[in-house]
C-alpha positions as CSV (number, residue, x, y, z in Angstrom):
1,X,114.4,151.0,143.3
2,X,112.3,147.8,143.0
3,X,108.9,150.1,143.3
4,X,110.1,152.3,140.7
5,X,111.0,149.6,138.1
6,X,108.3,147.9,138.6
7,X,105.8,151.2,137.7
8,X,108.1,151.3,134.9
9,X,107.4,147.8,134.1
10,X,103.5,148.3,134.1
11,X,103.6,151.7,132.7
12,X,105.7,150.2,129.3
13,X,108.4,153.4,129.9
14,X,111.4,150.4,130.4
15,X,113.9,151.1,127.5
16,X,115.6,147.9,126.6
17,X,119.2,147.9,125.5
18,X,120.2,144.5,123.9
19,X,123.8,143.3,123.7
20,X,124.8,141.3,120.8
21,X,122.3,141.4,117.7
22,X,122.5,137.2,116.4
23,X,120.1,134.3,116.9
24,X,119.5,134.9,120.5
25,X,119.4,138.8,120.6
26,X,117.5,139.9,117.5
27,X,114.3,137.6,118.1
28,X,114.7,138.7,121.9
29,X,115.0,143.0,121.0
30,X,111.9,142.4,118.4
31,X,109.8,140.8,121.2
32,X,110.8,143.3,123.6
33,X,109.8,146.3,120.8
34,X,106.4,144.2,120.3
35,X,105.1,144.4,123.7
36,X,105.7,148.3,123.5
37,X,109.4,149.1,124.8
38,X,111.3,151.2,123.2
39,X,114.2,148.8,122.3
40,X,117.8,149.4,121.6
41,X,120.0,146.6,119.8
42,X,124.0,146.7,120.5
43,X,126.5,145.2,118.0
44,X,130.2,145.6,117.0
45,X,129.6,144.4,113.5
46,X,128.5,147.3,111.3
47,X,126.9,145.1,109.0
48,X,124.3,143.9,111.3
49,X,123.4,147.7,113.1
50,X,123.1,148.6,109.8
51,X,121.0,145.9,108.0
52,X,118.9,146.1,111.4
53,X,117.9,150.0,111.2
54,X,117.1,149.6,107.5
55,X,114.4,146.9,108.6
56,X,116.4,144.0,106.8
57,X,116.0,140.8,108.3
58,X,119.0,138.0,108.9
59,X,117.8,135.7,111.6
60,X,115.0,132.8,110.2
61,X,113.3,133.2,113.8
62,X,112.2,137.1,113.2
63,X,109.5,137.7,110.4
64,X,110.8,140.2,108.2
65,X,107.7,142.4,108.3
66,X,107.5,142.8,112.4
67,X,111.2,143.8,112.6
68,X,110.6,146.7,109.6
69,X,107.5,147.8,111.2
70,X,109.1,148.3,114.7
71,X,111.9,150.5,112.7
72,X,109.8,152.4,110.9
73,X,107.8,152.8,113.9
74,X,111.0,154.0,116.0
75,X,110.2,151.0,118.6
76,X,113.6,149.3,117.7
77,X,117.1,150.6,116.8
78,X,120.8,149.6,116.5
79,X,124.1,151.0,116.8
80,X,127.5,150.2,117.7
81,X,128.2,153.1,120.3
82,X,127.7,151.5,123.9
83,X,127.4,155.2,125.2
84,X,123.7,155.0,124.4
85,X,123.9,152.6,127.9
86,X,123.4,155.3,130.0
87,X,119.9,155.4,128.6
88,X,118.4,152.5,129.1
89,X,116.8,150.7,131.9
90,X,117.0,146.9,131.1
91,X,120.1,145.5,129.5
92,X,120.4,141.7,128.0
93,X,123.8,140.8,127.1
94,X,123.2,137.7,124.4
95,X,126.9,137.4,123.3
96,X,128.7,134.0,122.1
97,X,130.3,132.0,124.7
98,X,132.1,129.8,122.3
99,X,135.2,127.6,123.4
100,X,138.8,127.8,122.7
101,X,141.6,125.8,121.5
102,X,141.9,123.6,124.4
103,X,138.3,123.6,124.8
104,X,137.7,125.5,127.5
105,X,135.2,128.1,127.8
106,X,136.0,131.5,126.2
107,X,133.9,134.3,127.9
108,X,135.9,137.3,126.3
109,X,133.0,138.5,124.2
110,X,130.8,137.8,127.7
111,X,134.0,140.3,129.2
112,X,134.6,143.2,126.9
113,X,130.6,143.4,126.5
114,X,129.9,143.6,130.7
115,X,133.3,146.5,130.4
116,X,131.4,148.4,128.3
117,X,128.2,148.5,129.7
118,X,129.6,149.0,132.9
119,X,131.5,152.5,131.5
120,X,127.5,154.2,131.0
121,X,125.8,152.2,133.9
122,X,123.4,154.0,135.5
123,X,121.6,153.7,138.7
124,X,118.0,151.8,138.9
125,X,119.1,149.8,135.8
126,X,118.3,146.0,135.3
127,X,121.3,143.3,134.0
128,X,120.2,140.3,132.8
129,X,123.3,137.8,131.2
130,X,122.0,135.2,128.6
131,X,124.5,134.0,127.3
132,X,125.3,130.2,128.1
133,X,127.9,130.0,130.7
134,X,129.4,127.9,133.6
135,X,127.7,127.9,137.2
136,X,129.2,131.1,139.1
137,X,129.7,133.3,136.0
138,X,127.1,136.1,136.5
139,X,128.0,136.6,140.5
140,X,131.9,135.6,139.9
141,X,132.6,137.6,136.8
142,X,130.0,139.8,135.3
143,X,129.0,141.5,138.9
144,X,132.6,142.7,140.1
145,X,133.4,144.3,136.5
146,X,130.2,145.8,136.8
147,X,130.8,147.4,140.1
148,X,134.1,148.3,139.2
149,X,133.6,150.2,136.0
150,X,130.5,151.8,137.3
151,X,131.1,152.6,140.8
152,X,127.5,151.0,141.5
153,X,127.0,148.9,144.1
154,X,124.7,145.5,143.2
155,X,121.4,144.7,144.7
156,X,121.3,148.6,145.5
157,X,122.1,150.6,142.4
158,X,121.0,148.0,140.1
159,X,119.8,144.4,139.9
160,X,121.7,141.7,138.0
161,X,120.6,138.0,137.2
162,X,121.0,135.4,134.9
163,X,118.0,133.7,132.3
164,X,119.5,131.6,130.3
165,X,118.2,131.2,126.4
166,X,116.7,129.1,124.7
167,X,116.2,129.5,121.2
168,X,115.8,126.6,118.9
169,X,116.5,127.6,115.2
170,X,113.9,126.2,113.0
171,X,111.4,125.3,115.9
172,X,107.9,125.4,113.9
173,X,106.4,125.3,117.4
174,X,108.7,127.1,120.2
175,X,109.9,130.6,119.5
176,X,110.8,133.2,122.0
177,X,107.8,134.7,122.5
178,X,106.5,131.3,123.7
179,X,109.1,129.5,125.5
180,X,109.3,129.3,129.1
181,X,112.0,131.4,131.1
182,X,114.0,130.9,134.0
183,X,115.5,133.7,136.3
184,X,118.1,133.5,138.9
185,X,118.8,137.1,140.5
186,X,121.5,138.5,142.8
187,X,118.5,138.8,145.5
188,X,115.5,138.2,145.9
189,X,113.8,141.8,144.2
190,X,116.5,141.2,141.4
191,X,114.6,138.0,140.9
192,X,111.3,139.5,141.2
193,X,111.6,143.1,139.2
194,X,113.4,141.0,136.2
195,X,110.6,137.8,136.2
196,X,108.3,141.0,136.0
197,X,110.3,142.4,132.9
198,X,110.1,138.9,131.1
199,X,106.4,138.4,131.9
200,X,105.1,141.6,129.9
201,X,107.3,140.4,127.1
202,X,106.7,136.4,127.1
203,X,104.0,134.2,126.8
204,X,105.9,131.1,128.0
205,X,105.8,130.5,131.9
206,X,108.3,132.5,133.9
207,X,109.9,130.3,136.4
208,X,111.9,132.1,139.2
209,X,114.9,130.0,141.1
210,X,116.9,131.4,144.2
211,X,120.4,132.6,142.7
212,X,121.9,132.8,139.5
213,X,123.9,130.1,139.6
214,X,121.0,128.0,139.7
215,X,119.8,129.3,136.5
216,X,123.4,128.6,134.7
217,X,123.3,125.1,136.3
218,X,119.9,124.5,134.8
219,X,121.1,125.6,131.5
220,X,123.9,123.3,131.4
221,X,121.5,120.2,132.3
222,X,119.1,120.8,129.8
223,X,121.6,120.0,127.3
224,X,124.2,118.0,129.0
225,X,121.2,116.1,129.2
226,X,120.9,115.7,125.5
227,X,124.4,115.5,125.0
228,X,124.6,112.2,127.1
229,X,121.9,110.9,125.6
230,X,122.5,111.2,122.2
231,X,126.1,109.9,123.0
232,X,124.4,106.7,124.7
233,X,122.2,106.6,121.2
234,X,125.1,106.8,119.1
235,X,127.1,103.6,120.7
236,X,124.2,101.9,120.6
237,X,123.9,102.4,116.6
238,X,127.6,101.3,116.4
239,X,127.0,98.0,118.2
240,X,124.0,97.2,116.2
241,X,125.9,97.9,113.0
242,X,128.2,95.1,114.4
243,X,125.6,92.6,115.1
244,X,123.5,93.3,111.8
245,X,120.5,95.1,113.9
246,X,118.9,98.4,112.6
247,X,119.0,100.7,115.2
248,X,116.4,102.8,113.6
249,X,113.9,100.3,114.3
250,X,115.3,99.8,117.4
251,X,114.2,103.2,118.7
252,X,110.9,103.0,116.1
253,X,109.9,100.0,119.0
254,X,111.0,101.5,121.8
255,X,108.8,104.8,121.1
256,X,105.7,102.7,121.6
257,X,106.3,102.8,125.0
258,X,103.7,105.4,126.6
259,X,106.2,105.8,129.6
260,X,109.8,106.3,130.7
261,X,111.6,106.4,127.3
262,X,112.5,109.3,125.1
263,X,113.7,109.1,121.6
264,X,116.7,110.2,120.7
265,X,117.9,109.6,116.8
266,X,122.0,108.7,116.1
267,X,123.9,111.3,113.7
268,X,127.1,112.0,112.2
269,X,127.8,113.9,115.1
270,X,126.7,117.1,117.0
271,X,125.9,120.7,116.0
272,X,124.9,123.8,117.1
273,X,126.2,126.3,119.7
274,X,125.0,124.5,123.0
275,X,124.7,120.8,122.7
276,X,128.3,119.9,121.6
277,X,129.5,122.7,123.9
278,X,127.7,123.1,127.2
279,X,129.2,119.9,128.9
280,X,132.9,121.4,128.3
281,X,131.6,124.5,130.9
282,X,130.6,122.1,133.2
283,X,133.4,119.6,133.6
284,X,136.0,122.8,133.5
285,X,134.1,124.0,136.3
286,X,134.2,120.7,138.1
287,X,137.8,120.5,138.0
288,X,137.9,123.4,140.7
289,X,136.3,121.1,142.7
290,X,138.8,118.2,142.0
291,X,135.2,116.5,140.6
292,X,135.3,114.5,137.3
293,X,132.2,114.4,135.2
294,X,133.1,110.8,134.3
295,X,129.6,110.5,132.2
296,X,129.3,113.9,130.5
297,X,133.1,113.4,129.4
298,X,132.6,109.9,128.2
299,X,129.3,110.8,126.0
300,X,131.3,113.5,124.4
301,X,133.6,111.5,123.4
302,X,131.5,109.3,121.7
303,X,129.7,112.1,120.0
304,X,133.3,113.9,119.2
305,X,135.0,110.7,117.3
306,X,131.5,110.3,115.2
307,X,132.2,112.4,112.0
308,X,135.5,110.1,111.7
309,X,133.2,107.1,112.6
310,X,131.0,108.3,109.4
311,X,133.9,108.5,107.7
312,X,134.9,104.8,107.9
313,X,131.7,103.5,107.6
314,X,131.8,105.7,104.4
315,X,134.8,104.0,102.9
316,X,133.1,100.4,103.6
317,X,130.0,101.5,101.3
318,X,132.7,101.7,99.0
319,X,135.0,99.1,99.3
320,X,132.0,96.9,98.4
321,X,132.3,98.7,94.9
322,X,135.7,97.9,95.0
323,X,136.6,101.4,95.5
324,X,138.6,103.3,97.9
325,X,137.5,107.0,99.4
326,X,140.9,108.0,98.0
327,X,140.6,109.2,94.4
328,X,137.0,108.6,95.0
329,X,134.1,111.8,94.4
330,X,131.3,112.2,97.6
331,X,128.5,114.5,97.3
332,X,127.8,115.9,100.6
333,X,124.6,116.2,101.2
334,X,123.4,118.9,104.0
335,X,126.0,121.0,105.8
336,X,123.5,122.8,108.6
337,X,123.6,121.1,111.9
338,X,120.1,120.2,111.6
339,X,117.3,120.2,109.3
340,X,115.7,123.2,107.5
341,X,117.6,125.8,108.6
342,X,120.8,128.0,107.7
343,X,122.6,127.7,110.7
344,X,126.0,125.6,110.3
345,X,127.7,126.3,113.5
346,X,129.4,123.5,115.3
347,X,128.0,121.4,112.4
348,X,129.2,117.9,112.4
349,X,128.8,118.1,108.5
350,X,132.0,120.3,108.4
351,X,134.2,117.5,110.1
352,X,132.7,115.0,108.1
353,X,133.7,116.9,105.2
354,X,137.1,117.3,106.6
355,X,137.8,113.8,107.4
356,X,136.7,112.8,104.0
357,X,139.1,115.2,102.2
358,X,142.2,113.6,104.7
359,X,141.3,110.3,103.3
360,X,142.2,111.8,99.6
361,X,138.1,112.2,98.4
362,X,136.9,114.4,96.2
363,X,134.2,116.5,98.3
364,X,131.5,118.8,96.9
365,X,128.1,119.7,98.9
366,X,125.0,120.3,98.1
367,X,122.8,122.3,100.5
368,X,119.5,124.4,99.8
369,X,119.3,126.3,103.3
370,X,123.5,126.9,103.1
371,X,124.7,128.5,100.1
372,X,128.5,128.9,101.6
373,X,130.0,127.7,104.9
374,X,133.3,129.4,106.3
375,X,135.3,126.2,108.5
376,X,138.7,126.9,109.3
377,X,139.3,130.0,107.5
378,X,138.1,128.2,104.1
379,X,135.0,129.0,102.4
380,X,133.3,126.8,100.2
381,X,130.1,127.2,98.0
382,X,127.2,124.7,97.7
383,X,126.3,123.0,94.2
384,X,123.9,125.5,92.9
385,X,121.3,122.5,92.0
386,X,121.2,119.3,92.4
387,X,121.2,117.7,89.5
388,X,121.0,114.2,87.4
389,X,124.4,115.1,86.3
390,X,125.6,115.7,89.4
391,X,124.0,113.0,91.4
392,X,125.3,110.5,89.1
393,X,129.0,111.8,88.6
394,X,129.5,111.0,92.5
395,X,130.9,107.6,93.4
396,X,128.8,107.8,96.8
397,X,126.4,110.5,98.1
398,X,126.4,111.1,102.0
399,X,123.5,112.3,103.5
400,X,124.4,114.7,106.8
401,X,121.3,116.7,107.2
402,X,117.4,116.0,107.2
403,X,116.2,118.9,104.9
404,X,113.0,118.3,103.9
405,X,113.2,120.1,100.5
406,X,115.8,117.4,99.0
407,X,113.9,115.2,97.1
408,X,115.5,112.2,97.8
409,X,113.7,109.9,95.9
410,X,115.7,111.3,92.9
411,X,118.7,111.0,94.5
412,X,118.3,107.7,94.9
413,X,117.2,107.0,91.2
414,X,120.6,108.5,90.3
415,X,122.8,107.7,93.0
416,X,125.6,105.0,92.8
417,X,125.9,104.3,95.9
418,X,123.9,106.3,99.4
419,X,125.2,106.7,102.9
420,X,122.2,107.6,104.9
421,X,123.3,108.9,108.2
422,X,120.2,110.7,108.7
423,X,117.6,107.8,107.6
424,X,116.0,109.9,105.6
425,X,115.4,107.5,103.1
426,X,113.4,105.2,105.3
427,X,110.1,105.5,103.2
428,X,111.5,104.6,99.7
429,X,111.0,101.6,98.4
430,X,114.0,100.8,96.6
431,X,117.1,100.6,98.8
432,X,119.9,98.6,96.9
433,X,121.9,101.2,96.9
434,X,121.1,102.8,100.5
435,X,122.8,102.1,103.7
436,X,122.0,103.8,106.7
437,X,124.2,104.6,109.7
C-alpha cells in the first residue's frame, strides 16, 4: 500500500476528497486542485456545494479567479453526497470542533463526518483529521468508527493521521500554501505516505512527529500558548489602569528588547475559533487524568470576564460626562474578532455588545468588513456608513476592532467621547476625548 500511494503521489493520479467546505477546507481543496489533483469538496450546506461548482468565492483566503479556473477546468468539485468517498484516495476532514454549553468540546460534526466516510471507505485510502481537537482524538475516536463502518483494518487497509491547521484569516504573509505542516500518523508509513501528500501540495516545511496525538498536542500549545499570554497581557493593562501607567507604552519599551520578549497587545477579549477555545480541549482532557491546568484555566478567565471589564471601564468614560451607560447611545465600532477581515466568530465584540445592552445602552455598530452578525439567534445589521451624523448622535464610540479602513481621525473630530480598546488612535494628535484601555 505505501509503494502504491506513493507512485500515486508522484504521478499526481491522488484524488482528494475534502470534508467540510469553510475557512480551513476551501483554501486547502483549492491548493490541492493547484498542484494538479483532481479534488473533490464535501458539504452539508447546499449553499456552499453550490456557490463552489459555479466558481463563486466565499472564503477571503481563496482568490476568486483560481477557484473558477479549477471549476471550469474540472480540477475541483462539490457536492453533498458522501458516496462519491468510495472514489477518492486522500480524504481531509476540516469540520468545526466548536464547544458546548458547559464548555466542553463538541466533536459531533468531527463524528457524523468520520460515519460517513467510513460507509464508502475504500481500501489504500489516506485519512487525514484537521480539525482542532483534544490529544487522543484521531486514534480514540476517529480510527474505531472508521474500522467499524468500513470493515478496514488501520495501518493495513488504509493510513490515518492527524495535521492540524493553521489558517490565519487575513494573514497578508502566511496562507496555506505557505505555512508549515505537522503530521502525526497511526505508524510510521502513515506518517511518511501522508508528509509525502502535503509536500506536493505545500510550500511550507513539512514536519513529521511520531503519533498523532503528538500533532493534537502541538496544536493545543501553539495557542494555549497565546491564550496565556494574552491573558497575562490583559491583567497587566488592568493594573496599570489602576496605577495611572499606559500599558501600551509599556509593551512599546519592552519590544526594544532584541531577546526573550514577545509582544502581545490587550483587547476586549478573545475571538476566533482556536484561541478562546483550544485550552477548554486541553483541561477537559486533563481531568481524565485527575490533572488541573491551574495556568491555562486561570488566563482564560481573565480573558473570559474582559468584554464585561470593557464594559465598566466604558461607563467610567461616561460618568465623567455625568452620564450613565443606561439611557445612554454607543456606536460600536468593529465586530470581527480581528482586523480586516469578515470573520466574527467567537468575537469578543458580540459580548461587549451584549453587556452593554444589559446595562440599558443604546447599541448600534458600525463595521465595513461585517455587514450583519448572527449572536444568539439575533441578527443585527451594521450602519451602512459612518457618518458626521452618526458619529456625533452617539454619547461614546467604542472601538473593538483595528480595521484599517476606518478613518479614525474623523471619528475623533466628531466623537463626544472615544473608548479605544484597540489603541488605534495612538497617532492622532488630539486626544481629549480618547481613552484607551
Amino acid at each position: 500500500m505505501k509503494q502504491l500511494l506513493l507512485n500515486k503521489i508522484e504521478n499526481r493520479e491522488i484524488v482528494v476528497g475534502v470534508i467540510g467546505l469553510g475557512y480551513v477546507g476551501l483554501p486547502l481543496a483549492v491548493e490541492k486542485a493547484k498542484a494538479g489533483f483532481k479534488t473533490i469538496g464535501f458539504d452539508e450546506q447546499e449553499v456552499k456545494v453550490k456557490m463552489v461548482n459555479e466558481g463563486h468565492n466565499y472564503i477571503g483566503d481563496v482568490v476568486d479567479k483560481d477557484l473558477k479556473r479549477l471549476v471550469e477546468e474540472g480540477r475541483l468539485s462539490a457536492t453533498s453526497d458522501f458516496s462519491f468517498i468510495k472514489d477518492v484516495d486522500f480524504i481531509a476532514i476540516c469540520v468545526p470542533t466548536p464547544l458546548d454549553i458547559h464548555q466542553e468540546p463538541d466533536l459531533s460534526c468531527v463524528r457524523e463526518s468520520t460515519k460517513s466516510i467510513s460507509k464508502y471507505l475504500t481500501k489504500n485510502t489516506m485519512v487525514v483529521l484537521e480539525s482542532t481537537t483534544y490529544p487522543g482524538t484521531t486514534e480514540e475516536l476517529v480510527k474505531p468508527i472508521l474500522e467499524e463502518g468500513s470493515g478496514l483494518k488501520c495501518g493495513e487497509d488504509f493510513y490515518l493521521g492527524f495535521s492540524p491547521e493553521r489558517v490565519d484569516p487575513g494573514n497578508l504573509i502566511y496562507k496555506t500554501k505557505n505555512t508549515p505542516k505537522v503530521i502525526g500518523g497511526v505508524g510510521k508509513d502513515a506518517t511518511e505516505v501522508i508528509a509525502a501528500m502535503y509536500r506536493t501540495v505545500l510550500e511550507g516545511d513539512v514536519k513529521e512527529v511520531s503519533s498523532p496525538a503528538i500533532a493534537e498536542m502541538e496544536k493545543i500549545l501553539e495557542n494555549t500558548y497565546r491564550n496565556i499570554n494574552i491573558g497575562m497581557i490583559n491583567e497587566l493593562a488592568m493594573l496599570c489602569n489602576e496605577m495611572g501607567i499606559s500599558i501600551w507604552e509599556v509593551i512599546e519599551a519592552a519590544s526594544t528588547k532584541p531577546y526573550g520578549f514577545q509582544a502581545f497587545y490587550p483587547g476586549p477579549g478573545l475571538g476566533g475559533h482556536c484561541i478562546p477555545l483550544d485550552p477548554y480541549y486541553l483541561s477537559w482532557k486533563a481531568r481524565e487524568y485527575g490533572f488541573h491546568t491551574s495556568m491555562i484555566e486561570s488566563s482564560m478567565m481573565i480573558n473570559d470576564k474582559m468584554p464585561a471589564y470593557c464594559v465598566e471601564r466604558a461607563g467610567k468614560v461616561l460618568n465623567r460626562f455625568k452620564k450613565a451607560l443606561n439611557g445612554s447611545k454607543v456606536l460600536v465600532l468593529g465586530v470581527a474578532y480581528k482586523q480586516d477581515i469578515d470573520d466574527y466568530r467567537e468575537s469578543p465584540a458580540l459580548r461587549v455588545i451584549e453587556e452593554l445592552e444589559h446595562t440599558g445602552a443604546e447599541v448600534v455598530y458600525f463595521d465595513p468588513w461585517v455587514r450583519q452578525y448572527k449572536f444568539k439567534g439575533q441578527v443585527r445589521d451594521s450602519e451602512p456608513e459612518l457618518t458626521e451624523e452618526l458619529v456625533e448622535s452617539a454619547d461614546l464610540v467604542m472601538v473593538t476592532a483595528a480595521h484599517t479602513n476606518v478613518d479614525y481621525e474623523f471619528v475623533q473630530q466628531h466623537a463626544k467621547a472615544i473608548f479605544d480598546t484597540k489603541n488605534v488612535m495612538k497617532n492622532l494628535k488630539n486626544r481629549e476625548n480618547i481613552e484607551v484601555l
